[in-house]
C-alpha positions, 0 to 999 in steps of 0.5 A, spaced: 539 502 531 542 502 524 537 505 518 540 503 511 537 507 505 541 510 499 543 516 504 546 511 509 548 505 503 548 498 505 554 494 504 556 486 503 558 486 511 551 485 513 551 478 510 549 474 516 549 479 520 546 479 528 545 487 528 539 490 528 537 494 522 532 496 518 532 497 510 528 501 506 525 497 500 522 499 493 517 494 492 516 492 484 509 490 481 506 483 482 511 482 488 508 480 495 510 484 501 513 477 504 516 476 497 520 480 499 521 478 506 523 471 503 528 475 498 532 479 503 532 472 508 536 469 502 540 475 500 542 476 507 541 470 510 537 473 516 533 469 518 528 474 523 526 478 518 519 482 518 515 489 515 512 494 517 506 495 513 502 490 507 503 493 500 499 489 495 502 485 489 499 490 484 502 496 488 508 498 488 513 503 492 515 504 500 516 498 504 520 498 510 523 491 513 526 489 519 532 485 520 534 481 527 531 485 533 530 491 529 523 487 528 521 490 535 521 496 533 516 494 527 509 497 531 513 504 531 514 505 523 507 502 522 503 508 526 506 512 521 502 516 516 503 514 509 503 518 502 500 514 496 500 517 488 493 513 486 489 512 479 483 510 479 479 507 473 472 510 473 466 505 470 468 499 472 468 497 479 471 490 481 470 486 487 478 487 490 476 494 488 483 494 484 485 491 477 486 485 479 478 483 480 472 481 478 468 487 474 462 486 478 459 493 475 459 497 470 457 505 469 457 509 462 457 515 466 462 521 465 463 526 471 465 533 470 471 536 473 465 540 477 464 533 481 471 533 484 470 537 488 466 532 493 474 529 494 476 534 499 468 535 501 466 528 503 473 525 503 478 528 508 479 529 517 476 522 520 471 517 515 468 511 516 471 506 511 469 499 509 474 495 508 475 490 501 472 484 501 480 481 499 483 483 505 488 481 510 483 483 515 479 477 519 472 476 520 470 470 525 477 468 527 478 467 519 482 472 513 477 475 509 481 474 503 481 467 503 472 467 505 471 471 499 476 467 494 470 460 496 465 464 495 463 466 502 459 473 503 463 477 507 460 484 511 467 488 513 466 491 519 467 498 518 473 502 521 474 510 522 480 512 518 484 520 518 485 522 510 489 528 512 490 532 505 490 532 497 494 534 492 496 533 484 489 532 483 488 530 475 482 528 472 482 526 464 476 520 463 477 515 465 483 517 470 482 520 475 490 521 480 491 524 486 496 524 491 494 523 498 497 523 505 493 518 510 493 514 518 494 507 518 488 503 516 486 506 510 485 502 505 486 506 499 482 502 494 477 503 498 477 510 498 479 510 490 472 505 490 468 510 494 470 517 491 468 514 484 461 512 487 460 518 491 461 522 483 455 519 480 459 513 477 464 507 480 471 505 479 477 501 482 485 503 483 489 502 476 495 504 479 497 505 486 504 507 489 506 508 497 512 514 495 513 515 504 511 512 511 512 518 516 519 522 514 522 516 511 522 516 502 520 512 496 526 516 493 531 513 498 530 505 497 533 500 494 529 495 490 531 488 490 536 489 484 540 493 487 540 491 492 543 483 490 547 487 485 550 491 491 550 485 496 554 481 490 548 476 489 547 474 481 
């Protein structure tokens, strides 16, 4: 089954194609994943069109799309472990635990760079994660997402989750980045959320960037501008 990348590039031919194939896409900032989805719908005019893998609108990066009957394959890119450049904000929590949220609390507490070493202490192997309340997860049959946007209380049920390695970690108050290589499940704005609370002070992610799923790279896909140039549309 055919992987279409800057490495194996597309070409107009794929328009109303039945192949399968799958496309790796670079997801721009405050696009949905099934922005994209609905995009490429009408680029290729495919109607069986799906992902593998949820990225947020303010994050951007990797997101890898299945055409035809290539969506069957969707389950195996999901099981993959994927790699994130992360920035968090510390001093301000909110309640999505990213940018886009409510600040819920505030903390004038500056950490020393002694601290940091709690990451990789605390924060590696197998954890136990909760969830953000604004999730796509379901509680009692229901989105949690859409509970917490009508004010219902919502509990998230915690989950175990492999974080499996740290690198270029930076820390300049009130950023603190690094990169990191986790399992599926792993909802990094928790973890930006619960390394912040573990350093004596709270935060949320500012910046987030999904750079690879299993062996497959950020660097060799396409956004959806090059993609329409490519494919011819204006």
């Amino acid at each position: 089954m055919k992987i279409y990348s800057k490495k194996d590039p597309i070409n107009i031919d794929l328009k109303l194609s039945s192949e399968p194939f799958t496309l790796l896409v670079d997801k721009s900032v405050d696009w949905t994943s099934f922005d994209v989805v609905n995009k490429l719908k009408r680029v290729f005019s495919i109607k069986k069109i799906g992902h593998a893998g949820t990225l947020d609108p303010f994050a951007t990066g990797l997101l890898i799309v299945c055409f035809n009957k290539a969506t069957k394959t969707i389950s195996s890119y999901q099981d993959r472990f994927k790699v994130y450049d992360a920035t968090i904000k510390l001093g301000e929590e909110t309640d999505s635990c990213d940018l886009t949220g409510n600040v819920v609390k505030r903390s004038d507490y500056i950490p020393s760079s002694d601290q940091l070493s709690i990451i990789e202490e605390k924060f590696k192997g197998e954890i136990e994660q909760i969830p953000p309340i604004f999730s796509a997860l379901k509680k009692n049959g229901k989105r949690m997402y859409d509970l917490a946007r009508k004010g219902v209380v919502v509990e998230p049920d915690p989950r175990l989750v492999t974080i499996h390695d740290y690198s270029n970690i930076f820390y300049e108050y009130p950023s603190l980045s690094f990169t990191v290589k986790v399992s599926k499940g792993t909802y990094i704005r928790s973890l930006g959320r619960d390394i912040a609370k573990s350093i004596n002070s709270c935060g949320h992610l500012s910046f987030l960037r999904r750079t690879a799923i299993g062996e497959f790279l950020v660097d060799d896909a396409y956004t959806i501008s090059e993609i329409m140039e490519i494919m011819d549309i204006s």
